[in-house]
LOSE-814773 format. One line per 10 residues: number of its first residue (from 1); their letters; for each residue x, y, z of N, C-alpha, C. Coordinates in Angstrom, 3 decimals. Each point is the difference from the previous one (the first is absolute). Example, Ala and Ser with C-alpha at 12.3 -4.5 7.8 and 13.67 -1.06 7.14 Angstrom:
BEGIN
1	as	13.190 -5.690 7.800 -0.890 1.190 0.000 0.900 1.200 0.000 | -0.350 1.050 -0.720 0.820 1.190 0.060 -0.770 1.090 0.730
! end
This chain:
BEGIN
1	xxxxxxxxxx	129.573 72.107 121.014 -0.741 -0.058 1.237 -0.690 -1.358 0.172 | -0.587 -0.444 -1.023 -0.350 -1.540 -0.016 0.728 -1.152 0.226 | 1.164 0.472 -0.586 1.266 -0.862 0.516 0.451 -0.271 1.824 | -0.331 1.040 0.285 0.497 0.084 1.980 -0.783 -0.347 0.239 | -1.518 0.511 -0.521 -1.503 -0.679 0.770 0.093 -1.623 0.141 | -0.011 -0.378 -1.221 0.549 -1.810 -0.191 0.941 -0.244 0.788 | 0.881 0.131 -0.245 1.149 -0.205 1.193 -0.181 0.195 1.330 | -0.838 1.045 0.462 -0.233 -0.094 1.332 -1.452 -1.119 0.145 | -0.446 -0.252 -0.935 -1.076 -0.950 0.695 0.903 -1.231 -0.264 | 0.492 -0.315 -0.587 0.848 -1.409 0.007 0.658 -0.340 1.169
11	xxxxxxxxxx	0.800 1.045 0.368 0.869 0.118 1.394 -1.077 -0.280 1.146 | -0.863 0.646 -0.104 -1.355 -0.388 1.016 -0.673 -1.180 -0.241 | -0.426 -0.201 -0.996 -0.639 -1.856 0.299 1.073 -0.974 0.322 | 0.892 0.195 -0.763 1.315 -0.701 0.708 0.198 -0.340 1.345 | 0.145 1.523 0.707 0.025 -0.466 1.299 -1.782 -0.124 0.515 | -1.394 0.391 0.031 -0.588 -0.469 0.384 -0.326 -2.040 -0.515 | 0.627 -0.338 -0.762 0.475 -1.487 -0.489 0.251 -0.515 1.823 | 1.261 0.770 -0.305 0.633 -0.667 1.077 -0.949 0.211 1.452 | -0.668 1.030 0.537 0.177 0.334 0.701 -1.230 -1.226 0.922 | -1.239 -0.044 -1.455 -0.726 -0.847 0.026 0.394 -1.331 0.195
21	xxxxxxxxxx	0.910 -0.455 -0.956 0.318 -1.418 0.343 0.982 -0.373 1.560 | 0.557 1.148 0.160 0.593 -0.263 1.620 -1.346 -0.069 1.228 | -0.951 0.961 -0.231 -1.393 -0.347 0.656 -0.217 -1.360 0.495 | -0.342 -0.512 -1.815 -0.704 -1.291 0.086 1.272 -0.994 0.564 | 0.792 0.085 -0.208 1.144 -1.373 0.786 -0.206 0.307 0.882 | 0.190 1.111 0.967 0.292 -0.205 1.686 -1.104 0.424 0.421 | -1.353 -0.141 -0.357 -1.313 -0.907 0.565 -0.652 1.977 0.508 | 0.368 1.147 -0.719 -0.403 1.139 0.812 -1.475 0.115 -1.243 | -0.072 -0.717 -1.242 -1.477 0.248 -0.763 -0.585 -1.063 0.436 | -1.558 -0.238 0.328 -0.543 -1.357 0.986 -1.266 0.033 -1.952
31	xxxxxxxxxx	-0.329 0.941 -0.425 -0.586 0.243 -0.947 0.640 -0.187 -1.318 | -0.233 -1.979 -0.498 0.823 0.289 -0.902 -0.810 0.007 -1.255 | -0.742 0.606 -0.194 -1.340 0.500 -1.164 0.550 0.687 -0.442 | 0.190 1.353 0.842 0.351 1.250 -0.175 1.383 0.387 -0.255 | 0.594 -0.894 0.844 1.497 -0.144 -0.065 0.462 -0.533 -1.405 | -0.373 -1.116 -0.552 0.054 -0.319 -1.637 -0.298 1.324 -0.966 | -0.852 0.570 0.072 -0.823 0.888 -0.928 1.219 1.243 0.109 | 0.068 0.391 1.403 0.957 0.735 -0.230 1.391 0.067 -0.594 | 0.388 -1.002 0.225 1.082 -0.754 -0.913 0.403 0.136 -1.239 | -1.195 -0.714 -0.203 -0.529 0.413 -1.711 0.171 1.041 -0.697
41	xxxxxxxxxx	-0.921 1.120 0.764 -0.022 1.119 -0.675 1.392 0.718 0.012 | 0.925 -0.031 1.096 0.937 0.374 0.487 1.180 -0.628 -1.565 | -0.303 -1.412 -0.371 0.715 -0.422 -1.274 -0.308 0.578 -1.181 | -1.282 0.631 -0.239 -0.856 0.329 -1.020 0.283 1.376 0.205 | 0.017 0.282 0.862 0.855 1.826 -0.259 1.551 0.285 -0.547 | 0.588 -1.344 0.497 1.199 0.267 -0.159 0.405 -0.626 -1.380 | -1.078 -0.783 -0.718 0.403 -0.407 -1.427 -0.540 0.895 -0.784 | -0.986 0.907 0.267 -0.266 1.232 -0.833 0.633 0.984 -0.125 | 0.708 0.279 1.149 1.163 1.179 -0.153 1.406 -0.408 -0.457 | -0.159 -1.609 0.252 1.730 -0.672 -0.775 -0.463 0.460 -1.912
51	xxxxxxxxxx	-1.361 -0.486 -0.506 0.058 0.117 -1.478 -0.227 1.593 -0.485 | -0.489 1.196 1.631 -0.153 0.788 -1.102 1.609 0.621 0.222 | 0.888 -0.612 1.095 1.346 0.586 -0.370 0.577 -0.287 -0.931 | -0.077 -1.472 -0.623 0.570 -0.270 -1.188 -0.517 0.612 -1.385 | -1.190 0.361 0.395 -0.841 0.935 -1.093 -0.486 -1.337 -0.627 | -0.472 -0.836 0.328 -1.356 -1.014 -0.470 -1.325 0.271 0.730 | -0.116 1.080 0.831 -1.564 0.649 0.714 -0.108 1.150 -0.678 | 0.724 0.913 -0.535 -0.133 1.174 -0.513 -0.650 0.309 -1.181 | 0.026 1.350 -0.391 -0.985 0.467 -1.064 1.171 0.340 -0.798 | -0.291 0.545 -1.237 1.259 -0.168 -1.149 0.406 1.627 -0.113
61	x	-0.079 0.794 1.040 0.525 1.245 0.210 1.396 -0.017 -0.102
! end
């Protein structure tokens, strides 16, 4: 079950990645504070669920 959970958040920052960086090119985020940060976190979700799919986030169950 941890396995699909990861996988579905990967599949999701992925595309919120994208969805964000198409924003900021064609000028629809005017806020780019917020627009960075989100970004961010949007990368930072998606590198936590890349290591705990590989099982480098996980517990030794």
């Amino acid at each position: 079950m941890t396995l699909l959970f990861s996988a579905g958040v990967a599949l999701l920052s992925a595309g919120l990645i994208l969805f964000e960086t198409s924003r900021i090119v064609n000028g629809g985020e005017t806020n780019y504070v917020m627009a960075t940060v989100s970004l961010y976190v949007s990368v930072f979700n998606l590198f936590t669920s890349l290591l705990s799919l590989f099982g480098f986030g996980g517990s030794n169950d």
